[in-house]
Backbone as numpy.savetxt, mean C-alpha at the origin, in Angstrom:
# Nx Ny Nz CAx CAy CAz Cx Cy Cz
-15.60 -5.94 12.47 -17.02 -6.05 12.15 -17.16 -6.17 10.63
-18.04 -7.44 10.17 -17.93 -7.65 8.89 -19.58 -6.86 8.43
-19.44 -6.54 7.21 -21.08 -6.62 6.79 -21.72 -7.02 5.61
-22.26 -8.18 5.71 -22.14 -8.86 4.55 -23.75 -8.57 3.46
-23.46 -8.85 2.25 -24.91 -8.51 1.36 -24.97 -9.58 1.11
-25.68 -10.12 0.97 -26.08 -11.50 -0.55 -27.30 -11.64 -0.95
-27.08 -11.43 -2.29 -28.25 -11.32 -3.45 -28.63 -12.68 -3.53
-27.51 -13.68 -3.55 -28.54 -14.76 -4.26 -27.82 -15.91 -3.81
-28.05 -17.13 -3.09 -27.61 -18.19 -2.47 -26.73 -19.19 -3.10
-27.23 -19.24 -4.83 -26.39 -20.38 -5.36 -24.97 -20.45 -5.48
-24.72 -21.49 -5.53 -23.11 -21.58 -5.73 -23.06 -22.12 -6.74
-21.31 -21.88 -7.69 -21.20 -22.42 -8.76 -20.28 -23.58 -8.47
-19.51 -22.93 -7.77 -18.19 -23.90 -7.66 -17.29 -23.41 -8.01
-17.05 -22.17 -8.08 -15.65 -21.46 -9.02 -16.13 -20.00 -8.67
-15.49 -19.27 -8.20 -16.04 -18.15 -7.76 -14.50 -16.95 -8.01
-14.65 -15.41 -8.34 -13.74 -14.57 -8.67 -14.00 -13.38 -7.45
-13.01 -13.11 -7.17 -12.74 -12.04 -5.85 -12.61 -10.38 -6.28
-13.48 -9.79 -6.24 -13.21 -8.29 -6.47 -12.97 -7.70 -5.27
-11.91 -7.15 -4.96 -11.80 -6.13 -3.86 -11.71 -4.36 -4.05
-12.55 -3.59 -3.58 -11.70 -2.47 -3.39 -11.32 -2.21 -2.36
-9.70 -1.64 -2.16 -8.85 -1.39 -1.26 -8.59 0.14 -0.77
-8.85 0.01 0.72 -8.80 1.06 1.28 -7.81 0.88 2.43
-7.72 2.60 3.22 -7.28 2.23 4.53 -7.60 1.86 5.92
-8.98 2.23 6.16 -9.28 1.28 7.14 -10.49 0.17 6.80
-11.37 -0.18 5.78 -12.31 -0.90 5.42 -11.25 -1.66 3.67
-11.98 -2.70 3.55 -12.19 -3.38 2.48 -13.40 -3.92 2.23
-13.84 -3.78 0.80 -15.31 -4.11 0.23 -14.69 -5.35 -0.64
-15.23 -6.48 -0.56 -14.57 -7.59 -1.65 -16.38 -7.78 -2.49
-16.66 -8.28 -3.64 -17.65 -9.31 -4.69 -17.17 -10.12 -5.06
-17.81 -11.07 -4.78 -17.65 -12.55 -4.99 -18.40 -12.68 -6.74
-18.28 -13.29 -7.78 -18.87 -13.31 -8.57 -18.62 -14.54 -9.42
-19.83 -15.23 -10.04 -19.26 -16.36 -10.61 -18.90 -16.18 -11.54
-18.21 -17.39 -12.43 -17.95 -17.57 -13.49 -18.40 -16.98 -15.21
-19.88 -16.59 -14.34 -20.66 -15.87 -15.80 -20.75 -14.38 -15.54
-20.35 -13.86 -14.05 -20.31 -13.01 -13.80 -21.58 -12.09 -13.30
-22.49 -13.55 -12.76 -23.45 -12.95 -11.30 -22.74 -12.45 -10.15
-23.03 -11.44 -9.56 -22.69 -11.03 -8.58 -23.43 -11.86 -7.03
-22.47 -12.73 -6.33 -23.18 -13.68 -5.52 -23.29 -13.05 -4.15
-22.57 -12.38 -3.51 -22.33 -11.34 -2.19 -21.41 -10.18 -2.78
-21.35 -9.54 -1.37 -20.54 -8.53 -0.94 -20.85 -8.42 0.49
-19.31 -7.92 0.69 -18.70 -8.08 1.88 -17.91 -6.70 2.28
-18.01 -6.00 3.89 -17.09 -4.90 3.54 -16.41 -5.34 5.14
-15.21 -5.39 5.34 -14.17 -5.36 6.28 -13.37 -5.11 6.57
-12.67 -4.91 8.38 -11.87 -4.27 8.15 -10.41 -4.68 7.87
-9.48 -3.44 8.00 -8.22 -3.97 7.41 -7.39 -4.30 8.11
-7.33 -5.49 8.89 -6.57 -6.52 10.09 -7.16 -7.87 9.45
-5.78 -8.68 10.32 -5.63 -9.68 9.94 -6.96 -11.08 9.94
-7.76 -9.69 11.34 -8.69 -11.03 11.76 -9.83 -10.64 10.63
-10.03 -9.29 9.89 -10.75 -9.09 8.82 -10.44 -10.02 7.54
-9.26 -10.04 7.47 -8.68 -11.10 5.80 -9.30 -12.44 6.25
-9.21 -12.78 7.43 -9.46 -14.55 7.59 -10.47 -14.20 7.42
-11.29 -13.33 7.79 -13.26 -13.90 7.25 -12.95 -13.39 5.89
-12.26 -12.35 5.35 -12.69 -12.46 3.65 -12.20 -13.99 2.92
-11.31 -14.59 3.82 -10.99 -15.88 2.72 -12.18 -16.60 3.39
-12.47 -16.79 4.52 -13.05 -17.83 4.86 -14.49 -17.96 4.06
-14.82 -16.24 3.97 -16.34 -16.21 3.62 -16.49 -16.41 1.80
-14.55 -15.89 1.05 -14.68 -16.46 -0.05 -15.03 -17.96 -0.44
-14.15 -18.62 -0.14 -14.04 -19.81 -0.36 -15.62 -20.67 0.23
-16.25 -19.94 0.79 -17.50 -20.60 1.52 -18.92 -20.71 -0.19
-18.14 -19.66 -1.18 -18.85 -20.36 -2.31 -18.04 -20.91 -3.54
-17.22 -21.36 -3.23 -16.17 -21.94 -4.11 -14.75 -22.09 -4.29
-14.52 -22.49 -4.77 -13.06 -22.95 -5.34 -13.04 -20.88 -5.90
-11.81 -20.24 -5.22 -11.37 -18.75 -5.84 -10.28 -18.84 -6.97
-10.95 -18.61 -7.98 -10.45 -18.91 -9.16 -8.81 -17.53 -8.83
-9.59 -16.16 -8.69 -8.80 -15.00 -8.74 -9.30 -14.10 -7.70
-8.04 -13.62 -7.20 -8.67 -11.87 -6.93 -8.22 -11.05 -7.29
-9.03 -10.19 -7.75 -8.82 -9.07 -8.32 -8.74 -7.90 -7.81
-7.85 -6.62 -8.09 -7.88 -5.76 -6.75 -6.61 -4.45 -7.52
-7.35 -3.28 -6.80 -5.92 -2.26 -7.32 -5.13 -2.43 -5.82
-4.02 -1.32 -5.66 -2.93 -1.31 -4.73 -3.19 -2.87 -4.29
-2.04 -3.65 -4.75 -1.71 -4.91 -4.17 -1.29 -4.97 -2.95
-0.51 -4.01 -2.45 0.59 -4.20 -0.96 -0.26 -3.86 -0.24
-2.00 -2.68 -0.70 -2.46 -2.71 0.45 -3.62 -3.80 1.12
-3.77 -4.79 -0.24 -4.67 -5.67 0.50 -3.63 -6.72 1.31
-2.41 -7.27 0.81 -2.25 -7.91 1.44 -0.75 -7.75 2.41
-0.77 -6.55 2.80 0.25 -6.06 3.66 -0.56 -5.72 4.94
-1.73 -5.15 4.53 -2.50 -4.66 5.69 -2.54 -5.76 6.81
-2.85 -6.80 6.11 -3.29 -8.06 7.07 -1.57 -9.04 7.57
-0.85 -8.15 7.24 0.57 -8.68 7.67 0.70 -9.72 6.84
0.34 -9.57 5.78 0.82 -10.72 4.56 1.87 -9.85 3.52
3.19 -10.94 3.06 3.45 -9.91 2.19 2.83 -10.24 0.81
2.35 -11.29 0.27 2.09 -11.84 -0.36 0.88 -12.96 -0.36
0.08 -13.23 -1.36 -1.35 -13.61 -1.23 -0.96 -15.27 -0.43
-2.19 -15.82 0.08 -1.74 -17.07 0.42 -1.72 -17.95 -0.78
-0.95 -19.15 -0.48 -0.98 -19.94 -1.39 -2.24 -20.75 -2.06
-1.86 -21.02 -3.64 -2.91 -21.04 -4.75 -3.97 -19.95 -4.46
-3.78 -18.89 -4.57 -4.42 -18.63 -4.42 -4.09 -17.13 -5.62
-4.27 -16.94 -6.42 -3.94 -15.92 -8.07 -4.54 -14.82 -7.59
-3.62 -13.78 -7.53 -3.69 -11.91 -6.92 -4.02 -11.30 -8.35
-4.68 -10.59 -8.77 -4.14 -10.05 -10.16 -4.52 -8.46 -9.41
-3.88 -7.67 -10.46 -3.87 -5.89 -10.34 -4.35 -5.61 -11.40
-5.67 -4.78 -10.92 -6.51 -4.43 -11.74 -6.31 -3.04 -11.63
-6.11 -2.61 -13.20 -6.61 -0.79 -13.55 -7.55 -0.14 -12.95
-7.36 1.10 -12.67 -8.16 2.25 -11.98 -9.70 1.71 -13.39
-10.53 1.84 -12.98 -11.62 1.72 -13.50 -12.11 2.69 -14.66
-12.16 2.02 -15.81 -12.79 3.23 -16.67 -13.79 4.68 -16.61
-12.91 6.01 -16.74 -13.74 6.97 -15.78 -15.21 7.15 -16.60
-15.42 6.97 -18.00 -16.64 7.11 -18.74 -17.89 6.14 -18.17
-17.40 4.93 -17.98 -18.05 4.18 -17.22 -18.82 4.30 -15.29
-17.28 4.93 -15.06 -18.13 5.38 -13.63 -18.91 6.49 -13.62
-18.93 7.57 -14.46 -19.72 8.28 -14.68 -20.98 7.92 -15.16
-20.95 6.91 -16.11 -22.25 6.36 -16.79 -22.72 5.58 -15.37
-22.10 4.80 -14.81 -22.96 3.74 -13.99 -23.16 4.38 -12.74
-22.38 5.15 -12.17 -21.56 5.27 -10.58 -20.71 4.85 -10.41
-20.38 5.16 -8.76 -19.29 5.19 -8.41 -19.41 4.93 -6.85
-19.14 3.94 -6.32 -19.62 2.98 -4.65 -18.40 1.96 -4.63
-17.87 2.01 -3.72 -17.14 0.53 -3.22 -17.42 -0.66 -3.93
-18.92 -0.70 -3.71 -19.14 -2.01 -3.93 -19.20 -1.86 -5.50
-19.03 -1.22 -6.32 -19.45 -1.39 -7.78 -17.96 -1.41 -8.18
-16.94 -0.94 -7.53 -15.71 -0.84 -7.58 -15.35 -2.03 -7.39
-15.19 -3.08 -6.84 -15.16 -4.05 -6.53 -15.58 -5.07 -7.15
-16.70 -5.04 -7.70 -17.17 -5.58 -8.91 -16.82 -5.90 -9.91
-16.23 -4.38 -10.93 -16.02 -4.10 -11.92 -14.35 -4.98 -11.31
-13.64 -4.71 -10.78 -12.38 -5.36 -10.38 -12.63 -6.93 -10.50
-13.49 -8.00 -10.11 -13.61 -8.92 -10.28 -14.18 -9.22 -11.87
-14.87 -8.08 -12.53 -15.39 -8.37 -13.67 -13.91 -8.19 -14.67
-13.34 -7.31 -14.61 -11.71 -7.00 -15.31 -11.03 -8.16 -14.92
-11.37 -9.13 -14.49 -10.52 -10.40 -13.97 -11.37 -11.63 -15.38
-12.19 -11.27 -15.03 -13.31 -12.43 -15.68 -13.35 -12.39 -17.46
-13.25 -10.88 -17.68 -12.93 -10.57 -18.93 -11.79 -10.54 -19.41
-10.40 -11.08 -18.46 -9.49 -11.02 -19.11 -8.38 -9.41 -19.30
-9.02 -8.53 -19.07 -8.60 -7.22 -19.49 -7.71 -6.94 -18.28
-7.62 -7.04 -17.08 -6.71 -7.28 -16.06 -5.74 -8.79 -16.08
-4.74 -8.28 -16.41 -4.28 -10.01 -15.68 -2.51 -9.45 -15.82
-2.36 -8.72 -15.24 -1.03 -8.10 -14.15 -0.86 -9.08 -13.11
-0.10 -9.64 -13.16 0.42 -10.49 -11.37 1.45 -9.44 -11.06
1.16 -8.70 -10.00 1.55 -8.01 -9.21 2.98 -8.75 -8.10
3.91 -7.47 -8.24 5.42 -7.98 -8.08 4.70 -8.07 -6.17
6.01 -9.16 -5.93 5.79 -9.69 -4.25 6.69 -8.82 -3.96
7.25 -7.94 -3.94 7.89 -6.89 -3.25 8.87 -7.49 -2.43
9.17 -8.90 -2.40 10.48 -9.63 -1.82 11.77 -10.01 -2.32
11.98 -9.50 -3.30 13.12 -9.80 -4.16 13.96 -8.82 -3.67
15.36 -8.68 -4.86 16.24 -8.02 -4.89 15.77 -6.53 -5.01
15.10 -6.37 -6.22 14.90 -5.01 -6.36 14.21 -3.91 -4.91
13.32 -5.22 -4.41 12.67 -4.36 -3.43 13.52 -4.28 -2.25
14.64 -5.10 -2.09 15.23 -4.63 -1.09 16.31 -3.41 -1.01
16.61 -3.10 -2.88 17.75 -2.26 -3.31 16.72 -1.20 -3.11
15.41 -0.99 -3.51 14.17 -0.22 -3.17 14.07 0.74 -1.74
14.21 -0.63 -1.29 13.98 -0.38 0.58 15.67 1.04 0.57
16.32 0.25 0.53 17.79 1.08 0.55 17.79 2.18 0.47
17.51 2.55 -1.08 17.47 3.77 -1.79 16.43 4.71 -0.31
15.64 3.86 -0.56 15.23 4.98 0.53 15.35 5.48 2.06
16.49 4.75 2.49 16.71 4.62 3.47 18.06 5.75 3.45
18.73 5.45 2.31 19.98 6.69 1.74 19.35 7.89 1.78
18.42 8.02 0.53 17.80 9.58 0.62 17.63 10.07 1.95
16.98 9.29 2.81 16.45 10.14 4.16 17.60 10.70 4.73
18.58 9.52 4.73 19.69 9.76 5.55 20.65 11.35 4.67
20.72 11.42 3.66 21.18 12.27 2.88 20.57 14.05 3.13
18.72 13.67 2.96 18.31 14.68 3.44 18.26 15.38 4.61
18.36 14.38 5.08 18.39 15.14 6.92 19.75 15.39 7.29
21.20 14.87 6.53 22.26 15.37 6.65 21.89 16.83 6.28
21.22 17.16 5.07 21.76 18.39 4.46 20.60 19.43 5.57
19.58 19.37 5.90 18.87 20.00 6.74 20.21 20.17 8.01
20.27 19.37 8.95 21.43 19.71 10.07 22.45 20.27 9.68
22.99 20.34 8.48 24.35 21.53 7.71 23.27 22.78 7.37
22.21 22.99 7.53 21.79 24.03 7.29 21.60 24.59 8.53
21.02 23.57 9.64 20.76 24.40 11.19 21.99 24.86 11.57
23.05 23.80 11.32 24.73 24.41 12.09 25.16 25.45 11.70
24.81 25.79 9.89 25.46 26.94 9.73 24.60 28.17 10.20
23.55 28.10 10.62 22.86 29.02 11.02 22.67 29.26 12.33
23.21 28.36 12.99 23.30 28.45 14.71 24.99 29.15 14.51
25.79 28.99 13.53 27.05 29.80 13.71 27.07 30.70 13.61
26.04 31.83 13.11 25.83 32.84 13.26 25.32 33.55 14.49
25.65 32.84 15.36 24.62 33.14 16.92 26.24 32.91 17.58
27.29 32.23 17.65 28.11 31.98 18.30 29.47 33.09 18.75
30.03 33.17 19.15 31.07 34.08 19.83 32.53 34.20 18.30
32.71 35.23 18.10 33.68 35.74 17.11 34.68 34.86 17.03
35.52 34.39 17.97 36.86 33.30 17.73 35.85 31.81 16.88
35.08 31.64 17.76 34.39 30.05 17.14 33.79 30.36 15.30
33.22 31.74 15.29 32.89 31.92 13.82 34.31 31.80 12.83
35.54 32.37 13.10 36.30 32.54 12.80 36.89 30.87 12.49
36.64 30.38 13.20 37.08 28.81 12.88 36.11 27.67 12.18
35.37 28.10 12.47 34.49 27.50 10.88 34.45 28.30 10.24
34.30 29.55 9.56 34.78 29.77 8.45 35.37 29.29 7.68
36.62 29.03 8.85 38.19 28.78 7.92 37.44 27.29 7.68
37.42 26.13 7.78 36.81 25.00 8.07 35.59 24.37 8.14
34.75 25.04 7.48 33.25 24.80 8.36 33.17 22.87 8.03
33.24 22.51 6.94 32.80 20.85 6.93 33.65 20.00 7.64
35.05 20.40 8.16 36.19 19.72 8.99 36.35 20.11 9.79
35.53 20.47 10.60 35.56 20.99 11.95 35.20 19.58 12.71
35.81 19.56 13.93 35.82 18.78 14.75 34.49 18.78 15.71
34.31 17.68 15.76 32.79 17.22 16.85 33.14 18.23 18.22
34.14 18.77 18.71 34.31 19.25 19.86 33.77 20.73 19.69
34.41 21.24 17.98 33.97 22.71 17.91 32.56 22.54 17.86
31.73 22.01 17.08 30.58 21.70 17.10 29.97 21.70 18.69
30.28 21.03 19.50 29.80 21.06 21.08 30.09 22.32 21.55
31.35 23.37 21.44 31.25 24.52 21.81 30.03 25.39 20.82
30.58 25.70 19.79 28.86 26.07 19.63 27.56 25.71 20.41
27.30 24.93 20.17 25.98 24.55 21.20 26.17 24.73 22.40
26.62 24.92 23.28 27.06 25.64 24.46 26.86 27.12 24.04
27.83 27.46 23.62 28.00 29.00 23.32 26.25 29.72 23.08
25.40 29.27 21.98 24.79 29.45 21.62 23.15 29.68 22.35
């Protein structure tokens, strides 16, 4: 379910994308070139939500940019890893807090100010596609840690289930506890 605002009908022909990004809604402003605010739009975060935000972008122009914080979540949400083509992502800064205090603080003004940090130049980060090398050495790393941590958690349950087990089996991990054989391990858990 989309819900759309629009202040004012004209088109320029060149239009800038403010989004703020959430987890289940997105608010996008459309704004021209001089930096009228032409709609707003809030939808949700599936794929069939992104096709009406492009469709309903592009319905006033040529999208110069969009502008937007967390990149992966606007366009991961919608099973994109990366923006569609010609089409310029930029990552915009958390919003000046003196300012949101002075003006407010709403989605939609958030969104705004994101397309306006595009327009002024003061944003213009192209945000990494998270498909390269690094992100896959990325992916890894974290795939090690888990595996690392949850080794060391299960050496903490075993040694503490060996304290529950029958005197000969304590006696043999002791002597051994990290070279103990998968079989002593199964008597414990039995035993236990």
């Amino acid at each position: 379910m989309a819900i759309e605002n629009s202040t004012s009908p004209a088109q320029s022909g060149h239009v800038v994308i403010g989004v703020d990004t959430h987890k289940h809604v997105h608010v996008a402003a459309v704004l021209d070139p001089i930096g009228g605010v032409l709609a707003t739009l809030t939808i949700p975060t599936d794929a069939g939500g992104f096709r009406h935000l492009l469709n309903w972008a592009t319905s006033f122009g040529h999208i110069i940019a969009f502008g937007h914080r967390r990149h992966r979540i606007l366009w991961c949400s919608t099973g994109l890893i990366r923006p569609p083509p010609r089409v310029l992502s930029i990552e915009v800064n958390r919003p000046d807090r003196r300012m949101r205090r002075r003006v407010g603080k709403s989605d939609t003004l958030d969104a705004e100010n994101a397309a306006r940090a595009v327009l002024a130049g003061f944003a213009t980060a192209i945000p990494k596609t998270a498909d390269g090398t690094a992100e896959m050495i990325r992916q890894l790393k974290v795939v090690r840690d888990t595996v690392v941590k949850n080794r060391a958690a299960t050496m903490v349950t075993l040694k503490a289930m060996s304290l529950h087990v029958p005197e000969p089996l304590r006696k043999e991990l002791a002597r051994r506890p990290r070279s103990c054989s998968p079989g002593t391990w199964q008597r414990c858990a039995r035993a236990s």
